[in-house]
C-alpha positions as CSV (number, residue, x, y, z in Angstrom):
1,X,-42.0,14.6,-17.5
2,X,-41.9,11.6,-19.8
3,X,-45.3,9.2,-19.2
4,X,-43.8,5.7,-18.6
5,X,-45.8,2.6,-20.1
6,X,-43.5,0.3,-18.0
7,X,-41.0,0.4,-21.4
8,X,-38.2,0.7,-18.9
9,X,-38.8,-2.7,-17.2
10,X,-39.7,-4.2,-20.1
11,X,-36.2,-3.6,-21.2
12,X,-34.5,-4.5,-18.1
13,X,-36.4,-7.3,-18.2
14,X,-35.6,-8.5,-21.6
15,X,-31.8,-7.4,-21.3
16,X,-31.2,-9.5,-18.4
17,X,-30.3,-6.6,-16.0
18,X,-32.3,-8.1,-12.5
19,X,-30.3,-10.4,-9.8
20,X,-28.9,-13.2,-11.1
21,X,-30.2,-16.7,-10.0
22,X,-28.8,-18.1,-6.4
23,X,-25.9,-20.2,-7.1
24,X,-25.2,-19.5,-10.6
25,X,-23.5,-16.1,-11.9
26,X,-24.9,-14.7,-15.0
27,X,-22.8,-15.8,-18.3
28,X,-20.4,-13.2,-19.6
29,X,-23.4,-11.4,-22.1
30,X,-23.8,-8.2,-24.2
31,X,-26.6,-7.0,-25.6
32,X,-28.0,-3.9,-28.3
33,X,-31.7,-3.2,-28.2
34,X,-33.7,-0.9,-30.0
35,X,-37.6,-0.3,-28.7
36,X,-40.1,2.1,-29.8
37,X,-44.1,2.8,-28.2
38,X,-46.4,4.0,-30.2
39,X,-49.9,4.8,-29.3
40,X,-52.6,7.4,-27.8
41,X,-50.5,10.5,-29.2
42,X,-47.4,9.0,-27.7
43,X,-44.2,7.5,-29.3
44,X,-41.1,6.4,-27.2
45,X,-37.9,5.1,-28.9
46,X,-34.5,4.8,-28.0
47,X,-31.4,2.5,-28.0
48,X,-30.0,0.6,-24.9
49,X,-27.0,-1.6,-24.3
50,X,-25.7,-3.7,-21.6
51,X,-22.6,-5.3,-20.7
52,X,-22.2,-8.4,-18.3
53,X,-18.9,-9.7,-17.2
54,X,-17.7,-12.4,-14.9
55,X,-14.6,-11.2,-12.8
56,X,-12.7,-14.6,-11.3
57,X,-15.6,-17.1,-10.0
58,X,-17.3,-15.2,-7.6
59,X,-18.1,-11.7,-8.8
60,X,-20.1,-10.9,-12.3
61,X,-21.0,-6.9,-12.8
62,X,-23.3,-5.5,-15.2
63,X,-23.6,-2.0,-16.6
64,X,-26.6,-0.8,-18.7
65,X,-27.8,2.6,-20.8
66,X,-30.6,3.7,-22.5
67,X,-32.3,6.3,-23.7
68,X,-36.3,7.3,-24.1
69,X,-37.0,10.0,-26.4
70,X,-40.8,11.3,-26.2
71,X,-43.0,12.9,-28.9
72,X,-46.3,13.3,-26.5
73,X,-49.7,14.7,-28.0
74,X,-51.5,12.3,-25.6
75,X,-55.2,12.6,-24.1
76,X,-53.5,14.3,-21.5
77,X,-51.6,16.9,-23.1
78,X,-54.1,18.0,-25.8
79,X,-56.8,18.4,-23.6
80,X,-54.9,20.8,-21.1
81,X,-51.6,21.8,-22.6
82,X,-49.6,21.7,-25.7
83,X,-47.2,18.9,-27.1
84,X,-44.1,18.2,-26.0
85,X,-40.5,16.3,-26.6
86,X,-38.7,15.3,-24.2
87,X,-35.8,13.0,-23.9
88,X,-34.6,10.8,-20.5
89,X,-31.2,9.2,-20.4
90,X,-30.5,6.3,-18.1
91,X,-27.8,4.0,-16.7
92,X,-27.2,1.6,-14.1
93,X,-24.5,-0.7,-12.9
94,X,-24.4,-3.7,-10.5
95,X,-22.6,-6.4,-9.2
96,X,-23.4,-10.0,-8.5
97,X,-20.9,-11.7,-5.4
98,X,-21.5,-15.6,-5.1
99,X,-20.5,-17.3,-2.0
100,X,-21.8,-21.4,-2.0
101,X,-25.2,-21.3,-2.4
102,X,-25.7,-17.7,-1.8
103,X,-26.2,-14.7,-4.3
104,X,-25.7,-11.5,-3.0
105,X,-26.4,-8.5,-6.0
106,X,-26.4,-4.4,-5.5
107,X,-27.4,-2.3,-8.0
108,X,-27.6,1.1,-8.7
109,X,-29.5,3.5,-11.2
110,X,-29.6,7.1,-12.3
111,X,-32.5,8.3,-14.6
112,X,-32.2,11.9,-15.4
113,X,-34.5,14.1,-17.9
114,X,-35.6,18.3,-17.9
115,X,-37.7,18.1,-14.6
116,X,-37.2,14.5,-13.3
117,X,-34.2,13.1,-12.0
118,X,-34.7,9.6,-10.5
119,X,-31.9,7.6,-8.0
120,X,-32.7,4.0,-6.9
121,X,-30.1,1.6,-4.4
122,X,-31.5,-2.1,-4.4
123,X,-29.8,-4.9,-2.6
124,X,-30.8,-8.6,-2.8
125,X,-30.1,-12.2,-1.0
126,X,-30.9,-15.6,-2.8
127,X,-30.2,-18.6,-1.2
128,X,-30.5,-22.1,-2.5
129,X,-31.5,-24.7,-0.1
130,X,-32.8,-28.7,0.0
131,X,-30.5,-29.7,-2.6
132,X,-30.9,-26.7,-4.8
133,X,-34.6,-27.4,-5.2
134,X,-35.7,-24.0,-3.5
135,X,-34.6,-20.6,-3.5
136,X,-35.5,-17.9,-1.1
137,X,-34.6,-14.4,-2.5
138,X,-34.8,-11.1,-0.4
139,X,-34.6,-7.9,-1.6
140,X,-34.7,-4.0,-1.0
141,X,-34.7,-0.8,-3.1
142,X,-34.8,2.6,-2.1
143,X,-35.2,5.7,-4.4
144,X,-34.9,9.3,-4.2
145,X,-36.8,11.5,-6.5
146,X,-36.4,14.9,-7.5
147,X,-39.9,16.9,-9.9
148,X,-39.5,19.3,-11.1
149,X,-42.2,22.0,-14.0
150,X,-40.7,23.0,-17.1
151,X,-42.7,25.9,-16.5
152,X,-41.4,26.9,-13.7
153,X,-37.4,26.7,-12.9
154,X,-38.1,27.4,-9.5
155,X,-40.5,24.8,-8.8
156,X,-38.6,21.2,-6.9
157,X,-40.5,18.5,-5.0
158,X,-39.3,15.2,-3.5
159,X,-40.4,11.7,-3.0
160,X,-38.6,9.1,-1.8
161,X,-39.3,5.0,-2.4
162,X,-39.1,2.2,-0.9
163,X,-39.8,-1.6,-2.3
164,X,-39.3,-4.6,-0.4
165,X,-40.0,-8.2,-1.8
166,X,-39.8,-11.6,-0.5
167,X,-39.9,-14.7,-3.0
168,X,-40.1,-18.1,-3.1
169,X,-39.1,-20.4,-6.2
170,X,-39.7,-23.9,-6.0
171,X,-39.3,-27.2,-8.5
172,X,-42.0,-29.1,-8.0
173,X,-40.9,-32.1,-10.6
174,X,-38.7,-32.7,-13.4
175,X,-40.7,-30.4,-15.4
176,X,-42.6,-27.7,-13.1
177,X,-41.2,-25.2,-11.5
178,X,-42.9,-22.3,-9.7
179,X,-42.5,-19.3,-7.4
180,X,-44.8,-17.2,-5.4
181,X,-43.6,-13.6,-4.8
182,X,-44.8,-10.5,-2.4
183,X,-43.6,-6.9,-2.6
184,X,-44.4,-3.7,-0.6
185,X,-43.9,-0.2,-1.9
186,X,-44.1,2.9,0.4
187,X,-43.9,6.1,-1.7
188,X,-44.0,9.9,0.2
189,X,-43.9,13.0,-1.0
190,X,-44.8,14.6,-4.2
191,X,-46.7,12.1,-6.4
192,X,-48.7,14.3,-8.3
193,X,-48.0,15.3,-11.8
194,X,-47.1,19.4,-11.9
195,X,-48.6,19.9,-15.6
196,X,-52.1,17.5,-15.0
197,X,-55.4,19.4,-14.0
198,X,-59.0,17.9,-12.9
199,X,-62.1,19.4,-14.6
200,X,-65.2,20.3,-12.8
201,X,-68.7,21.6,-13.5
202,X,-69.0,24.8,-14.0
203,X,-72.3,26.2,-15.2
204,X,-70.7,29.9,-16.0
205,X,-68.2,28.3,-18.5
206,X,-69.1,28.0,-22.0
207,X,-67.7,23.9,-21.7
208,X,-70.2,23.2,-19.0
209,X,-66.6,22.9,-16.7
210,X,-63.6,24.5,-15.9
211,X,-60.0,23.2,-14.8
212,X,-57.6,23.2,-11.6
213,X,-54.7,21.7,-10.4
214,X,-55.0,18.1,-9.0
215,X,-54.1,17.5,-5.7
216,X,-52.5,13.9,-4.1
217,X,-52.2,12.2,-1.2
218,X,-48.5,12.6,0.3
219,X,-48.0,8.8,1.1
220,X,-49.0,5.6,-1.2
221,X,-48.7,2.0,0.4
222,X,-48.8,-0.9,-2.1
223,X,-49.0,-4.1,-1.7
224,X,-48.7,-7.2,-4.6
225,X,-48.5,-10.9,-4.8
226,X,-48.0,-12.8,-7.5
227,X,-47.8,-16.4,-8.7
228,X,-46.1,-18.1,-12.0
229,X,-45.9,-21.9,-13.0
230,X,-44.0,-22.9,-15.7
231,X,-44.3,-26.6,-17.2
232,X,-41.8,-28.0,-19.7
233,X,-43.4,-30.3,-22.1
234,X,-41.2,-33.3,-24.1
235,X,-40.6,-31.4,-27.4
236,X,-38.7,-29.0,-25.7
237,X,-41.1,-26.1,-25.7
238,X,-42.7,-25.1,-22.4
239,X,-46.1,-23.7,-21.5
240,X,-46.1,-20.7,-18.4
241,X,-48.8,-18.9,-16.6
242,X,-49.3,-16.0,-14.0
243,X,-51.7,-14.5,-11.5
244,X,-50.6,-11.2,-9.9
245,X,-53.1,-9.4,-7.3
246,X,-52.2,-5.7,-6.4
247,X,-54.1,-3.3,-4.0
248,X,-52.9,-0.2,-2.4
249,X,-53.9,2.8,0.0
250,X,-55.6,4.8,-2.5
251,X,-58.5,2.4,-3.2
252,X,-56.8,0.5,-6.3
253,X,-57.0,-2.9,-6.4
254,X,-56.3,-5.3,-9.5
255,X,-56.1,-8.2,-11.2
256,X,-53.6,-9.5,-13.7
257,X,-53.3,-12.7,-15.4
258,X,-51.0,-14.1,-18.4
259,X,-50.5,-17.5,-20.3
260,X,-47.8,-18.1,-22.6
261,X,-46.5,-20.6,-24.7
262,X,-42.6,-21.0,-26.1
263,X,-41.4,-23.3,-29.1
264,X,-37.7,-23.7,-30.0
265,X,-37.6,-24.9,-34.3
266,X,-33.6,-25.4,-34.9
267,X,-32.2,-22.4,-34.4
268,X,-35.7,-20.8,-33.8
269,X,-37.5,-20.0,-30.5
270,X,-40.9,-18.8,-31.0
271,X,-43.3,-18.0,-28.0
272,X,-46.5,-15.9,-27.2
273,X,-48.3,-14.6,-24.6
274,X,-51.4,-13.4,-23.8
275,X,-51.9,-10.5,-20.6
276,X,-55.1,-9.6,-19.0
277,X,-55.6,-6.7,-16.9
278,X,-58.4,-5.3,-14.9
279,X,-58.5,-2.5,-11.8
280,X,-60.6,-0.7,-9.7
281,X,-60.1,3.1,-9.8
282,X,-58.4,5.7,-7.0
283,X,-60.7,6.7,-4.1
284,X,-60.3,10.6,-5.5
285,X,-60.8,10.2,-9.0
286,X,-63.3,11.5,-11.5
287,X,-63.6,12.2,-14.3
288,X,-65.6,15.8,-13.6
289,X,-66.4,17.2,-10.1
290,X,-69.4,18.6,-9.0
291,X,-67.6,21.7,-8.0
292,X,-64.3,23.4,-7.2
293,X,-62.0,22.0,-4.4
294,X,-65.5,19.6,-4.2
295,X,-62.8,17.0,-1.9
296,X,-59.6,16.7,-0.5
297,X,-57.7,14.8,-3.0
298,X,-58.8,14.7,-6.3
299,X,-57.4,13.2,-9.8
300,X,-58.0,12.8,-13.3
301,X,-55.2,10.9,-14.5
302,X,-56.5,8.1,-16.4
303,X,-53.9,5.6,-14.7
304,X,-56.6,5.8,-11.8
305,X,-59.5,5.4,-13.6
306,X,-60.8,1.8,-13.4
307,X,-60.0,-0.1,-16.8
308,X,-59.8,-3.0,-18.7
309,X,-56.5,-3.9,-20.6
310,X,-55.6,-6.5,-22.9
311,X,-52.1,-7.3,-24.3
312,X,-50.6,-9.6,-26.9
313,X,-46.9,-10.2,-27.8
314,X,-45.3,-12.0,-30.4
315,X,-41.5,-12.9,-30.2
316,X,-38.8,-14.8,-32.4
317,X,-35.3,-15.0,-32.0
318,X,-32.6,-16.3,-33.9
319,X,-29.7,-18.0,-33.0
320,X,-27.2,-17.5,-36.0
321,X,-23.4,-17.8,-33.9
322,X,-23.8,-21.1,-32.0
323,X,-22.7,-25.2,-31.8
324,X,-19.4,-26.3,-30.0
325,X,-16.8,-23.8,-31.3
326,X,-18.6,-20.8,-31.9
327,X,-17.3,-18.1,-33.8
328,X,-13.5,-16.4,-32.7
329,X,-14.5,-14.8,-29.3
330,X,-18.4,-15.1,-29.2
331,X,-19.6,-18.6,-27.7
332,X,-23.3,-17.6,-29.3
333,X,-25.2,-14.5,-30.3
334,X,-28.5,-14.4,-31.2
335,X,-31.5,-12.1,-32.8
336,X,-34.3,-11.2,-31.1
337,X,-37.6,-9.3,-31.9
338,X,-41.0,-8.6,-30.1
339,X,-44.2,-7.0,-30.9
340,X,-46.8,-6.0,-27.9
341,X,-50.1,-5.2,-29.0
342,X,-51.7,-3.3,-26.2
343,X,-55.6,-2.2,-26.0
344,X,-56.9,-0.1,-22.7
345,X,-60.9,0.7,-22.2
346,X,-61.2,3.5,-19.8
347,X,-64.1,2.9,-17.7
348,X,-64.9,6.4,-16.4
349,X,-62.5,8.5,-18.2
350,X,-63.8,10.3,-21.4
351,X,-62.1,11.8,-24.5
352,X,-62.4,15.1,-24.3
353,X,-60.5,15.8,-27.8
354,X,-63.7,14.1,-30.3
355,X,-65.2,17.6,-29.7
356,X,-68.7,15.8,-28.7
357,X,-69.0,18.1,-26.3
358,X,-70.0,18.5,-22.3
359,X,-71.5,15.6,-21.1
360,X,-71.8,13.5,-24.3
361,X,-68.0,12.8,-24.5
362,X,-67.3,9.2,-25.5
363,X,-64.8,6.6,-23.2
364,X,-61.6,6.9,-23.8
365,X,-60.1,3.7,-25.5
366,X,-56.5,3.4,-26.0
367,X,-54.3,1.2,-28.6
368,X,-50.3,0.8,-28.8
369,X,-48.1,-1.2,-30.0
370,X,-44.7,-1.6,-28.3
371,X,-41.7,-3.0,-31.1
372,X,-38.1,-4.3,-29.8
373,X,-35.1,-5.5,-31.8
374,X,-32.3,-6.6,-30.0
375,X,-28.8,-8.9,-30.3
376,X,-27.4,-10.6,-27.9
377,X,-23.8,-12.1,-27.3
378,X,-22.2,-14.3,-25.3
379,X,-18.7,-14.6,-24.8
């Protein structure tokens, strides 16, 4: 099962691939990315492309693929099982339909790898009111997903999602604009990972512990809100921060906060950003029980530890097809590349691999660094 450091909305992200803006379909676009991760044992890469096209005025559909493909020797997988490679394939196509002042987008998206196959439907409604100064947007997703144990053919367990998000965009002057969003995920079912084990004390063991399965809650209920400014200054650049609050059933709360700063230089855009963020852990973690079964639910994925993380990105692109007449079919293409430099402290979980030993093992701290490259091309 391929660990995901949220590369895949990162791309989506950067690709264009969310609902386009009420009252304006997305412009005819196509675009070739390249990312890799690489960090904690881990390293992700893969291509992706995408494809926008305007049909008449009203309709503009999308279709996008990528691939991840994984080289894990994490803290995870060292500790308790071997390394692995692993390789998930994705695609997804949607369709924008434009009627006046309202935006009405349906996607869909199939995410398929050796023992996790993931389906997600999502529907949205923008609509532009008071002169086009405010934007309502509703939208739903649902997904269906299938787990499955690589070491086990026989093993199959469901969970099924649902997101729903409400959000508000509104420009405040000539300059600001801003919008406050709020999302609810309900996820029930299997939500445990088959390969992960907890650790706890064990006297008889030479370690000091000994290992078993970890065990989940069946049902999750999260719950985030989030708010983003962004102010346009004279010389064309623009300045843009962001508060995000989460919390959720299992005892998780956190707090995430980003400023970032955009310059365009001729046919340069420059912009950075720094990302600060900070959680609470899961009511059933720890990093080592007391004793076997010692509660209900009980975790030691490191996700649910409380931590501290810090990111920094760096982006450039390039526009080099441009100006009035373009160049034979392409309007503008451009050239675009990013660097993320990501740092995690673990509060509470510890590296077991630095062979300190039972119970002087240090916290674990993690560093990646996250590298895209992609083109873009309008038409």
């Amino acid at each position: 099962m391929i660990f995901r450091y949220g590369i895949a909305v990162s791309i989506l992200t950067v690709l264009g691939c969310g609902s386009a803006a009420a009252g304006v379909l997305p412009e005819d676009r196509g675009d070739v990315l390249y990312h890799l991760y690489d960090g904690g044992g881990v390293t992700i890469d893969g291509p992706s492309v995408l494809v926008r096209k305007q049909i008449g005025a009203s309709i503009s559909v999308v279709g996008n693929y990528y691939v991840d493909m994984v080289s894990s020797a994490s803290i995870d997988v060292i500790t308790t099982a071997s390394p692995y490679t692993e390789e998930r394939k994705q695609w997804s196509l949607g369709m924008d339909y434009l009627r006046g002042n309202t935006t009405m987008s349906v996607n869909y998206t199939s995410s398929v790898e050796s023992d996790f196959d993931a389906t997600t439907y999502s529907f949205s409604v923008s609509q532009d009111m008071f002169g086009d100064l405010t934007t309502l947007t509703l939208s739903y997703a649902l997904g269906d997903d299938i787990v499955g144990a690589s070491t086990d053919p026989t093993f199959e367990r469901e969970n099924d999602r649902q997101h729903y998000g409400i959000g508000l965009t509104q420009i405040l002057t000539r300059n600001l604009i801003s919008s406050l969003n709020f999302e609810v995920i309900t996820d029930e079912g299997y939500l445990n990972n088959p390969y992960r084990s907890v650790r706890y004390a064990d006297p008889g063991s030479a370690l000091g512990y000994s290992y078993e399965s970890e065990l989940y809650p069946s049902t999750r209920t999260s719950s985030a809100v989030g708010l983003r400014a962004k102010y346009y200054l004279p010389y064309r650049a623009a300045i843009e921060g962001e508060y995000r609050y989460f919390t959720d059933t299992w005892g998780i709360e956190s707090s995430t906060m980003s400023l970032g700063y955009t310059h365009p230089w001729g046919p340069w855009t420059f912009s950075a950003r720094f990302r600060y963020h900070d959680q609470t852990g899961a009511d059933f973690f720890s990093d080592l029980f007391p004793y076997s079964q010692a509660t209900n639910f009980r975790g030691r994925d490191k996700e649910l530890s409380p931590l501290t993380s810090n990111t920094v990105k760096l982006a450039a692109s390039y526009e080099f097809i441009g100006g009035a007449e373009g160049w034979r079919f392409l309007k503008k293409a451009t050239v675009n590349a990013s660097v993320d430099i990501l740092t995690v402290d673990y509060h509470e979980f510890r590296d077991l691999s630095t062979g300190a030993g039972f119970p002087g093992e240090p916290l674990y701290a993690l560093e990646a660094n996250v590298f895209q490259i992609f083109f873009s091309f309008w038409y």
